[in-house]
N, C-alpha and C positions, 0 to 999 in steps of 0.2 A: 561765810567767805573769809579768805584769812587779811584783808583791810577793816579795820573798827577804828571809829572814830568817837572817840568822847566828847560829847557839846558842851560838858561840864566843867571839865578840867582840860578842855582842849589839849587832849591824848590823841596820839596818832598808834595803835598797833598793828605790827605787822607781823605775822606768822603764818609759817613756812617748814611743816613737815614737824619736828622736832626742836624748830626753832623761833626765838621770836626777838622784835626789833622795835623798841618803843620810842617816840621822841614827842615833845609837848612845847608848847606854845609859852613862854615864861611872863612875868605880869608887865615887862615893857616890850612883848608883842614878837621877841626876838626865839625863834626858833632852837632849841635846847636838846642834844641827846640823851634819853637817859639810861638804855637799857639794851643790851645786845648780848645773847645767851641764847640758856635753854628755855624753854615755855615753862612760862610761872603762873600758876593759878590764878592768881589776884594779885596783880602785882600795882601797888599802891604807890602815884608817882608821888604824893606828898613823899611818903617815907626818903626817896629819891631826893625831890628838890631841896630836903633839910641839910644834904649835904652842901648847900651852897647858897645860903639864907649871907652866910657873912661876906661874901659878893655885892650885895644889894644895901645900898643904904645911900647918903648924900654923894659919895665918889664912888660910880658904879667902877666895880672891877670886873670885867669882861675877862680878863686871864684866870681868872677861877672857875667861868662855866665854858662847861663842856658843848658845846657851838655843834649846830649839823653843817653850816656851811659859812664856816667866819668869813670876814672882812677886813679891809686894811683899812687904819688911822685912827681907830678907838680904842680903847685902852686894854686890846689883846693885843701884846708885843710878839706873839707867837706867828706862825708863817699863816698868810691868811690861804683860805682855798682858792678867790679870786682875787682881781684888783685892776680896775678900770681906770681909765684917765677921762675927764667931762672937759667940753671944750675953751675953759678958762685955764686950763692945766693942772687940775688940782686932782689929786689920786684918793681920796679919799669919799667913803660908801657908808652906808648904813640899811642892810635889807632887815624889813620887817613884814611879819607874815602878812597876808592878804589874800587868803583863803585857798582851798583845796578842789578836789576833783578825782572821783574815785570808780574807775570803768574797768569792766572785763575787759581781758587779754592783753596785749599788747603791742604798741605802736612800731609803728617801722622808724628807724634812725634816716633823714633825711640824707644823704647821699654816704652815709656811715654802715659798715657791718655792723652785726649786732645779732646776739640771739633773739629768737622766736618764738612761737606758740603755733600750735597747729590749729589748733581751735579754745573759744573764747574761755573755756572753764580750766586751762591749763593754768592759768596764773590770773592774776589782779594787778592793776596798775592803779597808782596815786600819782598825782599831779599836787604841790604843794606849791605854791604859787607866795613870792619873797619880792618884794620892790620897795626901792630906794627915791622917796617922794620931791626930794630936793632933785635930785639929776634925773631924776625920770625913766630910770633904769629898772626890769622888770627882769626877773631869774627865776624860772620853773625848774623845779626838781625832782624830778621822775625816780620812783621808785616800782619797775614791777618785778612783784614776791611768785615765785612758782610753788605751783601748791605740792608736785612730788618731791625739791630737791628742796636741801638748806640751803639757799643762795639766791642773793637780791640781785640785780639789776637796775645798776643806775646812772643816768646819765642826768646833764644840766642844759637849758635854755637860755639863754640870753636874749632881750627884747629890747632897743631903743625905742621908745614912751616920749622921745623929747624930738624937738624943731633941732636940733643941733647933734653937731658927729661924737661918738661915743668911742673909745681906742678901746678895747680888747686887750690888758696886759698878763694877764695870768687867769685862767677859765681849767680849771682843773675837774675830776669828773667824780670823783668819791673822796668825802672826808669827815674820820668818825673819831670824837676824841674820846680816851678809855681814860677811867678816872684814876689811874696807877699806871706802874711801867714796867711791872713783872714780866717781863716777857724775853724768848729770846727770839731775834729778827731771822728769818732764811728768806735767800734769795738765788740764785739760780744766775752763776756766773761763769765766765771762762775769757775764751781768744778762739779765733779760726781755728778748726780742727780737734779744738777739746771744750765745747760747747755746754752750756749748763751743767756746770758740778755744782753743789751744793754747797752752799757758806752758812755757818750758822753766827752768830755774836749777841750775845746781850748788848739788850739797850742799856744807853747811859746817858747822863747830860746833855743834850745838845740834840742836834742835828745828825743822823745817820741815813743815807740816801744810797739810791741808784740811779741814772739817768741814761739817757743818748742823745747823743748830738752830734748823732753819726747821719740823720736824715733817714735811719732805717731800726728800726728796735735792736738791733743785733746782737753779734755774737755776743758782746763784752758782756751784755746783761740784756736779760728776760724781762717783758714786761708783766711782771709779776714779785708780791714778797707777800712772805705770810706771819705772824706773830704767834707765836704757840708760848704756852706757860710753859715756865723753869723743868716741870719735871712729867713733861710729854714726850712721847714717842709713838713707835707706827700705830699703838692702839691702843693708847690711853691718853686722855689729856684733850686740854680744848685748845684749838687752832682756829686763825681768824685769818682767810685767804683773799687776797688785791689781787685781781687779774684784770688786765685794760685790753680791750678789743680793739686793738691799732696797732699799725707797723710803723709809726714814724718816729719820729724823737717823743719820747715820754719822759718824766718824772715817779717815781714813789718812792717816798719818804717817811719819816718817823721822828718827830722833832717829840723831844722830853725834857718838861719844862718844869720851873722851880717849883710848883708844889708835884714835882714826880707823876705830873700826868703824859700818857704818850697820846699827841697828835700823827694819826695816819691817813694822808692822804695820796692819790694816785690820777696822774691825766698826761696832757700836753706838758711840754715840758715847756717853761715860761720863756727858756735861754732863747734868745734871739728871738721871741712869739712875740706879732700882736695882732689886733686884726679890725681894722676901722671899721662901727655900726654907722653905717649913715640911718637917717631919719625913719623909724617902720622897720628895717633890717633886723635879720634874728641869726643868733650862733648857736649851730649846736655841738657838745661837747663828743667825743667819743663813749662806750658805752665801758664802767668798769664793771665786771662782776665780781659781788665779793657771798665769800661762803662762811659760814661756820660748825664746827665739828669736835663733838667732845668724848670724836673714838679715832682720834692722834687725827698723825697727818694721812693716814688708808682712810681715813674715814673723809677728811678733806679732797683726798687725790677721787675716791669714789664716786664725790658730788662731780667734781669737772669733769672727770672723764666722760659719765653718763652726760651731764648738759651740753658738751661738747662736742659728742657724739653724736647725739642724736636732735640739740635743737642750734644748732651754731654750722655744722657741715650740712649742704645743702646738697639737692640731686642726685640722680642716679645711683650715684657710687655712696651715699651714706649710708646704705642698709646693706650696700651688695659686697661679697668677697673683693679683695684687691687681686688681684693678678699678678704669678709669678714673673718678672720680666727682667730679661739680660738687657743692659747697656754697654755700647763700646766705646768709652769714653778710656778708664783705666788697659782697657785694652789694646787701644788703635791710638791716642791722643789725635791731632792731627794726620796722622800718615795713615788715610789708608783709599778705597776704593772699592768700588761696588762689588766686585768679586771676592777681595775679602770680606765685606758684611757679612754675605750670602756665604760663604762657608761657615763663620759666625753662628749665622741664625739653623743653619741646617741643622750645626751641632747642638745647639742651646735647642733647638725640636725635637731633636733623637733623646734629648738627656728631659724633657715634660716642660721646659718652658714656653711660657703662653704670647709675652707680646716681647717684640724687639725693639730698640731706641735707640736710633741714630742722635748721637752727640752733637758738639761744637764740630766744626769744620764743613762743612758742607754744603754752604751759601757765600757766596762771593771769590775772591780769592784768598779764602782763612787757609793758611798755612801754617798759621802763629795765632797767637793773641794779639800781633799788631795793627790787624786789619779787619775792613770788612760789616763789620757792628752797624749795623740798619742797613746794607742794602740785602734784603732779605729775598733773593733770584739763588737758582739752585746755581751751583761750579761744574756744569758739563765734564770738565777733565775729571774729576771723580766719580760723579754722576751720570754718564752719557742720555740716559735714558731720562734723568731725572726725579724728582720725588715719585711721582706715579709710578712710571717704569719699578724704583726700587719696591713702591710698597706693594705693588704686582706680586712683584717676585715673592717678597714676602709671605704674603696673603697664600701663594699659591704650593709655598712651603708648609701651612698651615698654623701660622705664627700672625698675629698683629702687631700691625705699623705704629710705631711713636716717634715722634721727634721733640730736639731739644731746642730751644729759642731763650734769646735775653734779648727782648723789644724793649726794654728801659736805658737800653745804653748805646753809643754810637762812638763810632772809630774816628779820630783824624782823618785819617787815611780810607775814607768811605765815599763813595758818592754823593751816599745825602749829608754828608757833614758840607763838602764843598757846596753842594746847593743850599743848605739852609748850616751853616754856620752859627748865625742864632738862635738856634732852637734846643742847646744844649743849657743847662745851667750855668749859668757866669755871673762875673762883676763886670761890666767895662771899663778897657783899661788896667784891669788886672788880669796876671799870669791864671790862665786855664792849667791848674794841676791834673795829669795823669795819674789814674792808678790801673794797672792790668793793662794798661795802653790805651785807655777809654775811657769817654764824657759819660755825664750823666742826662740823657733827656730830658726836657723841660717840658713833663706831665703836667704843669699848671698852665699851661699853653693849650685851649680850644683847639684851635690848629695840627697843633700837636698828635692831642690823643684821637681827634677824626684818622688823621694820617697813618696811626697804628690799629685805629681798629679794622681799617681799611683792606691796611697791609697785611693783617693776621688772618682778618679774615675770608681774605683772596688765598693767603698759603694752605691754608687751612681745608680749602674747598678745592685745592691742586690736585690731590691727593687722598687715600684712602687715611686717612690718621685717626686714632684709635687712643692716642697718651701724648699729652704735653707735658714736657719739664721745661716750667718758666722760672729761669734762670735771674739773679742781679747779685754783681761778680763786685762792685764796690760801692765806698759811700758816698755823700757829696760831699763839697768842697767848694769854696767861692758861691758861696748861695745865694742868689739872686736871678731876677729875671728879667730880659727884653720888655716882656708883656705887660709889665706890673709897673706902677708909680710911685717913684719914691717914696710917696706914705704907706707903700701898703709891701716893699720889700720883701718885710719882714712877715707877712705871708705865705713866701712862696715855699717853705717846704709842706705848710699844713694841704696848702694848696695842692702842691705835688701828688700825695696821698688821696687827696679829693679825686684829682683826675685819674689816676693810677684806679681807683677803686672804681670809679665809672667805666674806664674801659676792661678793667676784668668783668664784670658786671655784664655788659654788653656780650664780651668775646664767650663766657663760658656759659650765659643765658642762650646764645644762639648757635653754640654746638653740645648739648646736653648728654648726647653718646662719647663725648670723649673725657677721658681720667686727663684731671689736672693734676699737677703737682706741682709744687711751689718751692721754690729753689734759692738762697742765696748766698754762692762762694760755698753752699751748704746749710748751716743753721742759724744764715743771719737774721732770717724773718721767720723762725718759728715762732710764729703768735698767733692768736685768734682770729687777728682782722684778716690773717691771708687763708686761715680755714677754713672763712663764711666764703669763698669762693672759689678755694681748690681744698681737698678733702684729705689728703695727705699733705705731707712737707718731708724734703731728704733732710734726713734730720742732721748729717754730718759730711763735710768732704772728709774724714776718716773714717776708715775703713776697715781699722785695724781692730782683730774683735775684742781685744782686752782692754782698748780707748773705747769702744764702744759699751762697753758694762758701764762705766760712769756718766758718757752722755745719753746712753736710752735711758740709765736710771733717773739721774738729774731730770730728764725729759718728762718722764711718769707721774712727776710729781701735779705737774699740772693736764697732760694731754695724755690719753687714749693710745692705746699700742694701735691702734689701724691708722692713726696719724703718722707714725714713724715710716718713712722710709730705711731700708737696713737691709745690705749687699754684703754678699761673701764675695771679697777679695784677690787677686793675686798674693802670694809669699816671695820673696818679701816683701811685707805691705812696703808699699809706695811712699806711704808720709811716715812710717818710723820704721821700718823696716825690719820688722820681727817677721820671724816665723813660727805660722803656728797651726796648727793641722787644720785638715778641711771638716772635721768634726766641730769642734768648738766655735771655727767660721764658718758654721752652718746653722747652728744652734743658737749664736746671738744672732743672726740672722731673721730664725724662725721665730723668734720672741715677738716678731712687730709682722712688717708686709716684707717679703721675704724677694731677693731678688740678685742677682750676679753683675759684678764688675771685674771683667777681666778675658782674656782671651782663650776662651772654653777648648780652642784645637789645639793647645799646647800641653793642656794639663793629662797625666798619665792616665792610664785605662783604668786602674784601680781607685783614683780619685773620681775618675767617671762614673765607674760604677758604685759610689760610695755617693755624689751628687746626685744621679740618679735615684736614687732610695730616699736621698732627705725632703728631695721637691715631693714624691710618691707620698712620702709622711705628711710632709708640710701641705699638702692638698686634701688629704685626708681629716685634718687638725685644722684648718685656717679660719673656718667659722668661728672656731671655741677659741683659736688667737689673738683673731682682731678682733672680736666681737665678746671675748667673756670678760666678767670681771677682776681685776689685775691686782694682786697683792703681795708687796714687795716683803722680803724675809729678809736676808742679808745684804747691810751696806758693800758694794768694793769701795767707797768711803771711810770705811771704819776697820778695813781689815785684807786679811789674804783671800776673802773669797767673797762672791755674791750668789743670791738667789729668788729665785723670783714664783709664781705661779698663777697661772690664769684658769679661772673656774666659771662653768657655765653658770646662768642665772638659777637653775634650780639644783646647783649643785650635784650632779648628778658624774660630772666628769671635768678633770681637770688636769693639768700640765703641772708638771716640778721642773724647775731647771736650778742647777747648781753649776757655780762654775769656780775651780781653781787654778789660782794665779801661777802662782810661784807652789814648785814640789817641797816638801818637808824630808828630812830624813826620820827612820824608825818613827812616823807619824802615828796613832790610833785613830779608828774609824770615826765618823763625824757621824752623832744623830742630829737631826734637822723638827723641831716640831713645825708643823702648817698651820695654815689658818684659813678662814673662812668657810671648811667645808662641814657637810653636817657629821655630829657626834651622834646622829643614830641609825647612819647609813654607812653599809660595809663597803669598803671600795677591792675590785679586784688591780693588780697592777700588771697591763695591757704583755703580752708574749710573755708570761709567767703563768705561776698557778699560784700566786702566791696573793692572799684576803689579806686585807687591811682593816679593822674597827676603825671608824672616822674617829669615834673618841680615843684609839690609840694612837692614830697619827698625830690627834691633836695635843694631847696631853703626854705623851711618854716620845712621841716621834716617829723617824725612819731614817735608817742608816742608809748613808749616802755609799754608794759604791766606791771601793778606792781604787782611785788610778794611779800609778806609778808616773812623775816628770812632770815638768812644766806646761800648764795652760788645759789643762784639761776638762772636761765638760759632762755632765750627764742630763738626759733630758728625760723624765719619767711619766707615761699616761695612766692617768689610772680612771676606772669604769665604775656607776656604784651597780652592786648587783643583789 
């Protein structure tokens, strides 16, 4: 089994495919990292703890060893993982171990996402059990190891042990100190619209972080950063990957401290958190997954894609094709009416699109953004017939109905805002900031989320619906709640995410035929915790396909092409307004789950019949897109062009995509070498006649075809025969 425990040297081993994860018990009881790599034969923790003999003696030095879950007030100045307040006010802890617990498979996360196991032999779980015998505080620390991928699974318990209230000031959910700081930091940053690029920086002295305290993980920064050595790249080198399964305000960070060790830990983000234990009461932490990989960062992106894939998206739609589908959001914005849908949908039917998605506007009186947000009744004047009536028509066009909703936000200007005025997030007394013209609903409200589940799932049973896109269009603001007592305030966003998770939970367990997709402003909640209950995310409100080469790519690093949502466009795009042919914005399209934004009856015949042929391809190819293994070739990070390729599991056939930015003059041809496929398999390349040696692709390459001009694109299938 890959859990050993040493009764001797009180060792804890954990390994995991190619990997392995040791930490032991040190001789004042205090729990100690020692070891995170590749699998070592005999790996001998003496050898280990001699590093850190000159820690121990009359004035312990706690800043010298390497902690699995430090503390605040003993003589580690470094940032602790937790830190409690006991009811005499004093913030000061000391956990020491008190024994373990070691069971097949793995536990469900109390009201939290979290990856899974399908059955008991897929992984091992430990339970390492740490308490603080002065405050009576008890902290179980979960680790389950998967026996197919490199990557642990961990989350933290909190237990009040004591007759008195216990405050919750910082509960973080992975932290592992490396005994140097050779490393350089990536993290996955951006703004609205240009979502996840890629940052890289060496550590250095101090403190180097990412946070939100947006109340949503969002744009600005991804809950996720990874440590790779100095001289890694996509396929060589060891990389050490933080991913936290939660959309709400997070923390991970990287403090390196004077003897050059780096502390990395990742969870809740402490800013404005606390959360009162009363007596018996328990917290549990969100779940981080962290991986490691010593074939680059493809070898990291591999492990998540697969786990994310396949043990984190849940339902129907984790194993099945996505569906080509036009939305008329870019197309119609507000202005339009049922007769234009339906000319809409006839075309996007004659051209092989499969389902249609009616957008924002079509509930209440939305004419704008300034209204309307929770009263969720269809607007007759656009709709006469109504949702049923439209998805009739639909249906009967041969097309599936989807619609678009954001039940996390409410208007001023709404019905249920004037009947329930407090049920949006506020301070009383203070000004309720707008953003987009709309509150944020107060998900930590019982009341509340009855009220939406209520409400969606009366919409929902209206009508034939087939695809939801669940929309959240800002952040909060004045955070606080009605519901909540001033001691407990400062709960109310973790809270927010509690309810928020329960009624997705509810609404997508009790329509299991319909595709979710998860939505906000675009790629402000691309994370984990909204994957475990809608299987896709629009990964961008841009749309533009040469913004898009850096946020799919950025995006890859951690998540699955069948996660991406990715639409061809109007020209000129909308939010930056280039143009650029329907080739290229077809092609980064086809890279993810492949779908159209824009009003398909305007665009000429010859782009018709040019659209036509790529959805024909892309239907052809969409198993091996969303579903093969993804291995990224060129940065458009690092240069004028990107490239990418996706390869089935037994390598048998695969996709090349190249794409160029900007034209060259008197340029010479580009050879591209590939990877992953096999070197003893000939591949043919698809409407040619023309053989490939895999070991010539791999080792000598293939010339990329050249196109004359700006923004260009090639997309190559090739077959082994």
């Amino acid at each position: 089994m890959p859990i050993f425990f040493d009764e001797s040297k009180k060792t804890f081993n954990l390994f995991s495919k190619d990997m392995q994860y040791t930490m032991y018990v040190d001789q004042n009881g205090r729990l100690l990292h020692a070891y995170w790599g590749r699998k070592i034969r005999a790996l001998d923790i003496d050898h280990i703890a001699n590093l850190y003999k000159m820690a121990y003696g009359s004035n312990l030095s706690l800043e010298l060893l390497p902690q699995e879950y430090p503390a605040y007030g003993g003589t580690d100045f470094r940032s602790p993982a937790y830190q409690v307040q006991f009811e005499d006010g004093s913030t000061v802890s000391d956990l020491k171990y008190a024994g373990y617990k070691i069971y097949d498979g793995k536990p469900k996360l109390d009201g939290l996402p979290a990856t899974y196991v399908e059955n008991g032999d897929e992984a091992q779980t430990i339970e390492i059990h740490l308490r603080d015998d002065i405050g009576r505080l008890s902290v179980t620390l979960n680790y389950t190891v998967f026996e197919k991928f490199q990557a642990i699974a961990r989350s933290v318990r909190f237990k009040n042990e004591s007759s008195k209230q216990i405050k919750i000031l910082r509960a973080l959910s992975a932290n592992v100190d490396f005994e140097d700081d050779d490393f350089v930091m990536i993290q996955l940053s951006g703004a609205w619209a240009r979502e996840r690029n890629i940052v890289k920086r060496h550590l250095a002295s101090g403190i180097q972080s990412i946070e939100s305290r947006r109340g949503a993980s969002s744009h600005q920064q991804n809950s996720f950063i990874a440590l790779a050595r100095s001289n890694t790249n996509e396929w060589e080198g060891e990389v050490y990957g933080f991913s936290l399964v939660y959309s709400g305000n997070f923390l991970a960070q990287v403090e390196v401290g004077q003897y050059e060790s780096a502390r990395t830990s990742i969870g809740i983000n402490p800013f404005d958190f606390s959360w009162l234990l009363e007596p018996s009461e328990t917290f549990q932490t969100p779940e981080a997954v962290i991986t490691y990989s010593y074939e680059g960062f493809n070898g990291m992106s591999q492990t998540y894609h697969k786990l994310y894939g396949t043990r984190l998206a849940r339902g129907k739609y984790r194993d099945t094709e996505r569906p080509v589908i036009v939305n008329n959001w870019e197309a119609t914005y507000f202005n339009f009416n049922e007769e234009k849908l339906l000319t809409i949908a006839k075309e996007a039917k004659a051209l092989g699109i499969e389902f249609f998605v009616l957008d924002d506007g079509w509930f209440g009186k939305r004419d704008a953004d300034n209204s309307s947000l929770g009263d969720w009744f269809v607007d007759k004047r656009k709709l006469p017939e109504g949702l049923d009536g439209l998805a009739i028509k639909i249906n009967e066009i041969g097309m599936k109905f989807g619609l678009w909703i954001e039940p996390e936000m409410v208007s001023p200007d709404s019905d249920l805002y004037r009947l329930h005025p407090e049920w949006c997030i506020h301070v009383n007394g203070r000004e309720r900031n707008l953003s987009r013209n709309q509150l944020v609903l107060d998900f930590s409200r019982q009341d509340v989320c009855d009220y939406m589940i209520k409400t969606i799932s009366e919409l929902l049973r209206s009508a034939n619906v087939s695809y939801v896109k669940w929309d959240m269009n800002r952040n909060m603001t004045e955070i606080g709640s009605d519901a909540l007592p001033p001691e407990r305030q400062r709960e109310t966003a973790h809270r927010y995410m509690l309810g928020l998770y329960m009624v997705m939970d509810v609404v997508t367990s009790s329509f299991p035929n319909v595709l979710f997709e998860s939505c906000a402003g675009g790629g402000g909640r691309f994370d984990p915790g909204m994957l475990y209950y809608m299987p896709q995310t629009w990964t961008s409100d841009d749309t533009d396909a040469i913004e898009r080469l850096k946020i799919q790519y950025g995006t890859s690093y951690v998540y699955p092409q069948v996660m991406m949502g990715s639409h061809v466009s109007d020209v000129p795009n909308h939010q930056v307004g280039r143009v650029t042919s329907v080739e290229i914005r077809s092609h980064v399209a086809m890279s993810a789950n492949m779908g159209f934004e824009l009003d398909l009856t305007k665009i000429s015949e010859d782009e018709k019949v040019k659209v036509k042929s790529y959805i024909s391809e892309y239907k052809k190819m969409r198993k091996l897109i969303q579903f093969g293994n993804f291995y990224r070739l060129l940065s458009p990070f690092d240069g004028n062009e990107a490239a990418w390729m996706t390869i089935d599991e037994k390598k048998d056939e695969f996709l090349l995509y190249h794409f160029k930015i900007l034209g060259m003059p008197n340029a010479k041809n580009k050879r591209l070498r590939l990877k992953g496929i096999s070197t003893d398999k000939n591949y043919k390349l698809e409407g040619t006649y023309e053989i490939y040696g895999g070991d010539e692709l791999t080792f000598e390459g293939i010339t990329i075809p050249y196109k004359h001009g700006d923004f260009q694109s090639v997309l190559m299938h090739f077959r082994s025969i």
